[in-house]
N, C-alpha and C positions, 0 to 999 in steps of 0.2 A: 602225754604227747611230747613232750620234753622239750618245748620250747622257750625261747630265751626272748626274755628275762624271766630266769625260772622261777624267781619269787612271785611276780605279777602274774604269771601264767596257772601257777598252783591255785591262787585264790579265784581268779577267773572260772578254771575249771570247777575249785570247791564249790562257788555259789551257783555255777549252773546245773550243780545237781541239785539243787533247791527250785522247785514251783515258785516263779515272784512274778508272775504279772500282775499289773495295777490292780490293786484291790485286793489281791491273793499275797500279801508280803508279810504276816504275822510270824511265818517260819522263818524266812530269812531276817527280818530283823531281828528275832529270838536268837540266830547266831551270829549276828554283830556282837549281839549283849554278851553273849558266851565267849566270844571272841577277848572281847574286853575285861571281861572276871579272870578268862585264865593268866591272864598276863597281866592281872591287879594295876587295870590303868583305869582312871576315875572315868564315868560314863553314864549317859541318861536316857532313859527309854521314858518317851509319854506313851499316853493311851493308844492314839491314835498307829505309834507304831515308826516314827520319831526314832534317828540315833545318834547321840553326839558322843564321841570318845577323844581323851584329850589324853596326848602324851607329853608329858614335860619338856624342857628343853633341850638337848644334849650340853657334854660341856665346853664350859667357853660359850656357849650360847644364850644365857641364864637372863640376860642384861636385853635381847634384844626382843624386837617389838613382835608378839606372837602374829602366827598366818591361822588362816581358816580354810581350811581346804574340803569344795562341798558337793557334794553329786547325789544321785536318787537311786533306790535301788529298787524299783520298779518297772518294768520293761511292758513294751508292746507285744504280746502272745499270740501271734499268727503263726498258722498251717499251711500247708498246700493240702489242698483237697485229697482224703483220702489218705493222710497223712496219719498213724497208729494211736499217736501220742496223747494225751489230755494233759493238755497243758494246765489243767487245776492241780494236778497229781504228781505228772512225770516230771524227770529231772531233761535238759537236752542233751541230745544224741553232738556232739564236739567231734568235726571232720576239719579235715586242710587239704587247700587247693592250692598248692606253689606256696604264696605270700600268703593269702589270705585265708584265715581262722571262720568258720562256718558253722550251720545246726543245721542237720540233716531232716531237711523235711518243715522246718520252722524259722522264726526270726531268732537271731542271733542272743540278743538282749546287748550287744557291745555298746549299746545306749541304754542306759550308762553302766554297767557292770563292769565297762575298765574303767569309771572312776572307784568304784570300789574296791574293784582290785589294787589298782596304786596306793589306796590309800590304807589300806588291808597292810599291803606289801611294807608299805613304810610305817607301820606301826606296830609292826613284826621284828623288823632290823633292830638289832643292835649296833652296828657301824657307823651310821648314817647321820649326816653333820645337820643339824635342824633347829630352828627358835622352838617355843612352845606349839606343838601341830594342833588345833582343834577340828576333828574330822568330824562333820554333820552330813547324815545319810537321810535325806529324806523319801516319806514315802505319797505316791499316786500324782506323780507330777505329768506324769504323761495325761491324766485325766482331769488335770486343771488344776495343778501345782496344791492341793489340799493340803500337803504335810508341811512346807515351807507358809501355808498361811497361817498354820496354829503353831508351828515352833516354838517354842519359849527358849529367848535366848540370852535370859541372864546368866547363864555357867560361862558365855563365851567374851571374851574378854578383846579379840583380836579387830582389828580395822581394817585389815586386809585380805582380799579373800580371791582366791584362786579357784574358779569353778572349772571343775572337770566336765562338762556336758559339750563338745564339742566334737566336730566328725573332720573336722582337715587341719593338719596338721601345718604350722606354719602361720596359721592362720589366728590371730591376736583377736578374740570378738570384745569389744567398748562397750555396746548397745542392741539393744532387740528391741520388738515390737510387745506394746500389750496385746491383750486379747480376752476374749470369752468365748463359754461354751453356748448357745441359745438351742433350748427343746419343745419343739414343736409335738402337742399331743393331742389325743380326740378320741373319747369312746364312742365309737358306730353301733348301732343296731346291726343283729345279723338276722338272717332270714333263710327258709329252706328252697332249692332248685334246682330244678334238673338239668341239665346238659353234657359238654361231653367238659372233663376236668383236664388243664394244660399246665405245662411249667413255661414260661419264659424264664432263657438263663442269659444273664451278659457277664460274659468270663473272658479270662485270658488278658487282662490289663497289666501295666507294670505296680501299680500304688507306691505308696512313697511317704516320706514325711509332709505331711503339708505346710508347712513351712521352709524347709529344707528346700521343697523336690516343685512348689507349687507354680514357678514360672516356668515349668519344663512343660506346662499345658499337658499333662496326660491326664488320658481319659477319667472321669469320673462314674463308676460302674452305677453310683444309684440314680444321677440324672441320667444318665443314659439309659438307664432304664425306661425312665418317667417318661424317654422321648419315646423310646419304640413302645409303650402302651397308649399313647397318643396318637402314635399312628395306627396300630390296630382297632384303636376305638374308633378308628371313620373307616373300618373295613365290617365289622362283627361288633354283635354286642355281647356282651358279657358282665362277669360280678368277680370283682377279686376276692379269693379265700384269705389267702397270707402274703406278706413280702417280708423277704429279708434283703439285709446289704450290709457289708462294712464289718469294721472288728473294733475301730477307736473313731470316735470325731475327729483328731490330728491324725490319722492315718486315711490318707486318699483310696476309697474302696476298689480294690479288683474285683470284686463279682457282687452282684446281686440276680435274685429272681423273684419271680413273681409267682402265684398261683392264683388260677384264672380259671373261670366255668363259663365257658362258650357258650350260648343262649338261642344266637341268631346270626348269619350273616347275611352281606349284602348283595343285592343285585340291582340291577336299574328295575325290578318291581316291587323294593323293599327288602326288609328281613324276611330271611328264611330259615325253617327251622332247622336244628341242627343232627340230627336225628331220624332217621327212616327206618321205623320198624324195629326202634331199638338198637339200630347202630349209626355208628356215626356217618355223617355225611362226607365222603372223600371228597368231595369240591370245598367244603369248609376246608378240612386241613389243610388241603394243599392252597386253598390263600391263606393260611395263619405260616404256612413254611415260607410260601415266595414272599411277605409281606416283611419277615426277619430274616430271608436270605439277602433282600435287595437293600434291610437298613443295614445289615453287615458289610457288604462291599462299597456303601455308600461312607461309613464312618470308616471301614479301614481305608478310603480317599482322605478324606481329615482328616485323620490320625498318624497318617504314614508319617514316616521319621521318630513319631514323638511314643504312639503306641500302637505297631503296628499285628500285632496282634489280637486283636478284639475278637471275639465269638458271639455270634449270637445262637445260643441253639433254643430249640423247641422240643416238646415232649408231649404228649399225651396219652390218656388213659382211656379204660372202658365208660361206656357212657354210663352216668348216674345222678345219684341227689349231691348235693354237698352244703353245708350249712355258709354264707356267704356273706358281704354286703351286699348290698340292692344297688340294682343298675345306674341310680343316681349317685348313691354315696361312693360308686367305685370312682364315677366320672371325679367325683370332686377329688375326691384325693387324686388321681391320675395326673390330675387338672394342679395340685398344690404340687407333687413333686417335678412336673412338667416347667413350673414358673421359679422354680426355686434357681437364684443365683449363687455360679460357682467359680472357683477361681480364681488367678490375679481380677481387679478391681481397678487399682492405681498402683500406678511405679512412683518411686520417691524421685523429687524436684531435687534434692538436696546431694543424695548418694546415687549415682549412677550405675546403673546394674539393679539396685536395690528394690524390691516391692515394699511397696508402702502398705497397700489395705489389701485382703484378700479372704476369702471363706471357704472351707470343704463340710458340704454335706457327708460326713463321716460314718453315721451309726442309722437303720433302718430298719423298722418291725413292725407287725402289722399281723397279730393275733388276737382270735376270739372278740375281735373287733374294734382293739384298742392297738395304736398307730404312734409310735415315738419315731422324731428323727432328730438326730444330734447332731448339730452343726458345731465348728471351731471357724470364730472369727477373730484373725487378729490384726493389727496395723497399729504402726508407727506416730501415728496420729489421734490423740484420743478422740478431738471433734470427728474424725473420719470413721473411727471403730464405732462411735455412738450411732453415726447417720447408718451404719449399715448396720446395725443391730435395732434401730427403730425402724428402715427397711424391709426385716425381715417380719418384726413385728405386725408392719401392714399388709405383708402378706398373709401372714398369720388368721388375722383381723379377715381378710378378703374372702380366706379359705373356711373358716369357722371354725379353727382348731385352738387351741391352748397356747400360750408361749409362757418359757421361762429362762430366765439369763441366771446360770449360774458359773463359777469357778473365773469370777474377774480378775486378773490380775494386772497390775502397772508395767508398761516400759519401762525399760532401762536406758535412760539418755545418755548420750554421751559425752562425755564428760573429757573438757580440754585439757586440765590439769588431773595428771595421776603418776603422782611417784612410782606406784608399784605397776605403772603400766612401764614407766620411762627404764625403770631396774630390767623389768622383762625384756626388753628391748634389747638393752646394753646386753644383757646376760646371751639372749639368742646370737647376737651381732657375733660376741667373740669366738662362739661354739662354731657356729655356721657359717662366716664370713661373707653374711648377706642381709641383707633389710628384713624382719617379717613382716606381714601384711596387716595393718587393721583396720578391722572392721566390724561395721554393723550388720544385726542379721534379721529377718521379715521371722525366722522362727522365736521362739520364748525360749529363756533360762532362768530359773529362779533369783538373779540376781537382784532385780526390782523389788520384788517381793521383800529380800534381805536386806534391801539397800531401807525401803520403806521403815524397818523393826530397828537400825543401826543405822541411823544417822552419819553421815560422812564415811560409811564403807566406801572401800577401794576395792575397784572388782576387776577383773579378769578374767575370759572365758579361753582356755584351750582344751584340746584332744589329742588323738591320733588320728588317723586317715580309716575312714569306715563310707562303704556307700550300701545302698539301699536298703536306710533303718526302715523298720514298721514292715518289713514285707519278710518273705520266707526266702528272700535271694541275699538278705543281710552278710556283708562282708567286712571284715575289724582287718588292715592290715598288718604282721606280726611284725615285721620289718620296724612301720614306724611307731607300735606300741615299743619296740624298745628307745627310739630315738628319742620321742615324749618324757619315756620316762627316766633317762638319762638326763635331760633337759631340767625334767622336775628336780632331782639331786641337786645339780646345778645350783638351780634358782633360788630351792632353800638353803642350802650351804652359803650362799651367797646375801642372802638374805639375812 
C-alpha cells in the first residue's frame, strides 16, 4: 500500500495476514519468535504464548536506564454479516479511505497491531538512537488480560514502561479502571413442540469498545433483545430454541437473535392456537410483525442521535416440531436477560467527564439448552466494581442460574509523581508547541497488572488516533500513526 512510515506500515500489513484474534494467536506469536531468531536478539516465549524481545542499547546509550515498551497482539475478530472471511483462518482484506487505514468487511485489529508494529519496526532499525528496548507482546487481553497475568518478568530489568494500547493521540493515559469478566450459566431441560418456528433479530447497532465507547449510551443488541421478548411474551406464548448475541464481553453487541416456537396467542378469550389445519395462523404473525415493528420505531425514538439505526426484523418458517425449553424455562430466562444491568453505572466525583463504574452484557448463547452470558464489568473504584459484581450475583441467585467471576484484574491509579510521565511531556511540548492532555481512562490497559508483578513501574499509556475499535467500521489514522511514531523516536532518543 506504500504508506508512510513505510517500516511501521510493512509490519502492520505482515501481521494482518496472520489469523490473531483472542485465543487464536499461537501463529502470530510463532512469528514474533521467528522474528526475533532472525535478527539474533535475545527473546522469550512461555506456553501460554507470551513474547518478550530485548534489543540492546544503541551507542552512547549503554549507561542509560532501559524502557519497556508493551502492547498485545490479540485483536477483537468481528464481521459484518455475510462477510466471506473466517477470521480463524483468513488473513485481512487492508483497504484506505483518505486518512484512514481499514479491513474490508472486518475489525481492523489497530488495537493493538500498531503497537506491534512500532515495536517490530524499531527493532528492525538499525539507525535508531535508543536505551536497552525490552518489547513484551502479550496475548488475550481483550478477554481479560490472561497473558499479562502469567508473564514472567524476570528477563525484564527496565522501570519504565511505555504502553502502546491507546486510540487518540495526544492523549497522555496515568490511570484506568479495574475490572472483571462475571458468566452467567444454566443447563435447561429441553422438550418436544409444535408450533409455528420465528427468528427475532435486533441488528443495525453501532457496538463499540465498552470502555472506550460506553458513555455514548449506544444501544446494547442483547438487552434489547431481552426487552422485545418480554414484550412479546404478554402478546403470544411461546419456548425459545436458541439465542445468540455479541462477539467479546468488552465489545458492546450490534445484533442478537433469538429463536422462538409460537405455541399460542392472545386474545381477550385467551390463547389461541397457532395453527389451522396445519398452517399457520396469519393473525399470529401479523401481531409478532406489529409487536417488533412498533418496539423498533419506539427504540429508534431513544436511540436517535446515539444509535439511530436499530432494526428489528422477524422471520418465520413452515409450521412444525422443534426441540425447545418449556414455556416456563423460556419465561425465566427472558425474564434474567430482561433484568440484567447495562451501561454507564456511576461517573467519577474526582475526573470530570470520566465514568467511574459500568458493565456490558457482551457475549450470549443459548444451545441445546445450556445458556452462557458474558458480562465485562469495570470501574475505577474497587468497593464499586465489588458491589456490582455481587449485584449481578443476586441476580444470578434470583434467576437460578450459575455465576462465575473470572479474568480480575487491578486499576491503575494515578500516580502524582512520574519522571517518565514529566520527560513525556517536556518531550511532546517541544515537538508540538502545545500541552498534552492526561488523563485517566473507565477502559483497562495492562498496566496495573505490570505495575502489580514491578513494583515502582513508571507507566505511560499512548497511541495514534483510531475510532470504532471492536466493530467491522474500525479505523487507524495513517496521518497520526506517523506523528506517534515520530514522537516515539523522539522520546527514546531522548530518553
Amino acid at each position: 500500500m506504500h504508506l508512510e512510515p513505510k517500516d511501521v506500515f510493512f509490519f502492520f500489513e505482515e501481521i494482518s495476514k496472520i489469523p490473531h484474534g483472542s485465543g487464536n494467536t499461537r501463529q502470530i506469536s510463532n512469528y514474533l519468535v521467528e522474528f526475533a531468531v532472525q535478527r539474533n536478539l535475545e527473546h522469550y516465549q512461555d506456553e501460554l504464548g507470551n513474547v518478550i524481545i530485548i534489543k540492546e542499547a544503541s551507542e552512547g546509550y549503554e549507561n542509560h536506564e532501559p524502557v519497556m515498551l508493551q502492547g498485545h497482539m490479540d485483536m477483537v475478530a468481528v464481521k459484518k454479516p455475510g462477510c466471506p472471511l473466517d477470521m480463524e483462518k483468513d488473513g485481512l482484506v487492508l483497504s484506505v479511505e483518505g486518512d484512514d487505514l481499514m479491513a474490508e468487511g472486518t475489525s481492523l485489529g489497530g488495537d493493538d497491531g500498531i503497537a506491534v508494529a512500532y515495536g517490530l519496526a524499531l527493532l528492525d532499525g538499525k539507525d535508531y538512537k535508543h536505551p536497552r528496548i525490552e518489547f513484551v507482546v502479550t496475548v488475550d487481553e481483550e478477554v481479560g488480560m490472561d497473558g499479562a497475568r502469567v508473564l514472567d518478568v524476570t528477563s525484564l530489568k527496565a522501570k519504565r514502561l511505555v504502553n502502546l494500547d491507546s486510540e487518540e493521540e495526544g492523549i497522555f493515559l496515568a490511570g484506568c479502571a479495574g475490572g472483571a469478566r462475571v458468566n452467567l450459566f444454566c443447563d435447561y431441560e429441553m422438550e418436544n413442540k409444535k408450533g409455528i418456528p420465528c427468528v427475532v433479530r435486533v441488528s443495525g447497532l453501532k457496538g463499540g469498545h465498552s470502555g472506550e465507547e460506553i458513555q455514548k449510551e449506544r444501544g446494547n443488541a442483547i438487552c434489547i433483545l431481552g426487552r422485545v421478548l418480554v414484550k412479546l411474551s404478554g402478546k403470544m406464548d411461546f419456548a425459545i430454541e436458541s439465542l445468540t448475541g455479541g462477539v467479546a464481553d468488552n465489545a458492546i453487541p450490534t445484533g442478537a437473535e433469538a429463536r422462538i416456537l409460537i405455541t399460542g396467542y392472545g386474545n381477550r378469550n385467551g390463547y389461541q392456537k397457532v395453527m389451522r389445519d396445519g398452517f399457520a395462523d396469519q393473525e399470529c404473525l401479523a401481531l409478532l410483525k406489529f409487536t417488533c415493528d412498533k418496539m423498533e420505531r419506539e427504540l429508534s425514538v431513544e436511540l436517535a442521535e446515539k444509535d439511530e439505526n436499530i432494526r428489528i426484523d422477524t422471520v418465520y418458517g413452515k409450521a412444525g416440531e422443534l426441540h425447545v425449553l418449556s414455556g416456563e424455562k423460556s419465561l425465566e430466562v427472558i425474564s434474567l436477560l430482561n433484568a440484567l444491568p447495562w451501561g454507564v453505572q456511576a461517573m467519577s466525583s474526582a475526573m470530570k467527564g470520566l465514568v467511574e463504574t459500568s458493565l456490558n452484557p457482551g457475549l450470549l448463547s443459548l444451545a441445546e439448552g445450556r445458556i452462557h452470558i458474558g458480562i465485562s464489568v469495570r470501574s475505577s473504584i474497587e468497593s464499586a466494581k465489588e458491589a456490582l459484581i455481587d449485584r449481578l450475583k443476586s441476580i444470578a441467585r434470583l434467576s437460578g442460574v450459575d455465576v462465575e467471576v473470572t479474568g480480575e484484574y487491578p486499576g491503575w491509579n494515578y500516580q502524582k509523581e512520574s519522571p517518565l510521565r514529566e520527560k513525556m511531556v517536556e518531550i511532546y511540548r517541544k515537538i508540538y508547541h502545545r500541552e498534552p492532555k492526561v488523563r485517566a481512562i473507565h477502559a483497562g490497559v495492562e498496566c496495573g497488572l505490570l505495575i502489580s508483578k514491578i513494583p515502582g513501574l513508571d507507566c505511560v499509556s499512548i497511541g495514534p488516533d483510531m475510532k470504532d475499535i471492536h466493530t467491522f467500521e474500525e479505523r487507524l489514522s495513517i496521518s497520526s500513526t506517523g506523528r506517534v511514531w515520530e514522537y516515539l523516536l523522539r522520546l527514546l532518543e531522548n530518553m
